[in-house]
C-alpha positions as CSV (number, residue, x, y, z in Angstrom):
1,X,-28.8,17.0,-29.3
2,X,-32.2,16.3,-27.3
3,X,-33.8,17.9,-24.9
4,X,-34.6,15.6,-22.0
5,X,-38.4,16.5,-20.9
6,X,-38.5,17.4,-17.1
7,X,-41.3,16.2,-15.2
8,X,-43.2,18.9,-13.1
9,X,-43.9,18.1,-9.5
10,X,-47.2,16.6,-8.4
11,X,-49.0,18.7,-6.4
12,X,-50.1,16.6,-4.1
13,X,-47.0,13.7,-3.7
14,X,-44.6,16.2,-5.0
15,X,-43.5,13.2,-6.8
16,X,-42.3,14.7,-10.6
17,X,-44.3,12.7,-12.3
18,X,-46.4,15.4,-14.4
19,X,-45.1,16.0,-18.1
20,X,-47.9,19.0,-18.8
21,X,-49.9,21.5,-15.8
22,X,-53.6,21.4,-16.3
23,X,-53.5,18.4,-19.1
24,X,-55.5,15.9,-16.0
25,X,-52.4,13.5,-16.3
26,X,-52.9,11.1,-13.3
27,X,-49.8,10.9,-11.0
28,X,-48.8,7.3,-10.8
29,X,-47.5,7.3,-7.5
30,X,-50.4,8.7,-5.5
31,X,-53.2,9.2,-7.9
32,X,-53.8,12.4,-7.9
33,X,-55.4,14.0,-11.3
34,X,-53.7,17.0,-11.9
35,X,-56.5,19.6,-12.1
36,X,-56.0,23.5,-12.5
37,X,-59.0,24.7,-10.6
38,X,-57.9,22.9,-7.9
39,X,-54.3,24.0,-7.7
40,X,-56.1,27.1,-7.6
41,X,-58.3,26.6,-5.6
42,X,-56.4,23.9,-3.1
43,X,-59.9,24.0,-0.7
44,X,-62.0,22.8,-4.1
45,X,-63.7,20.0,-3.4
46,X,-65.6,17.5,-6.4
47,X,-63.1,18.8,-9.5
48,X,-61.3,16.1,-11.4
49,X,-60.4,14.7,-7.7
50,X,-63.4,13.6,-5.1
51,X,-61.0,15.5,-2.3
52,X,-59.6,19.1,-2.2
53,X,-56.2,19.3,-2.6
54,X,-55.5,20.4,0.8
55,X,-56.8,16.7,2.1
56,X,-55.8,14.7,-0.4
57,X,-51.6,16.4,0.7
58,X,-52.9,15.8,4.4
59,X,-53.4,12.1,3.8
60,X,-50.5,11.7,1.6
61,X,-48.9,13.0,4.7
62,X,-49.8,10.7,6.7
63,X,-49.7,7.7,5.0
64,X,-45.7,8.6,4.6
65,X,-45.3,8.4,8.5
């Protein structure tokens, strides 16, 4: 039997779209570039992303409204 792979949540979309934490897979629904210092560090600004975490979620947010 195989094991299906689950997909980790991105952390900023929460889309699961992440096969590996830390690896700087790029979600493919919002872009985001899955970076452990800034999951770390949400306020980290100029990482693998040009945005901190914290407003890159915020204008996720509200480009879903």
């Amino acid at each position: 039997m195989t094991k299906k792979r689950q997909h980790l949540a991105c952390l900023c979309c929460g889309t699961h779209s992440i096969t590996r934490r830390g690896a700087y897979e790029i979600c493919a629904v919002c872009g985001w570039e899955d970076d452990l210092a800034q999951a770390k560090d949400p306020d980290l600004r100029g990482g693998a992303n040009r945005q901190s975490l914290n407003e890159a979620r915020a204008q996720w947010r509200a480009g879903q409204d």
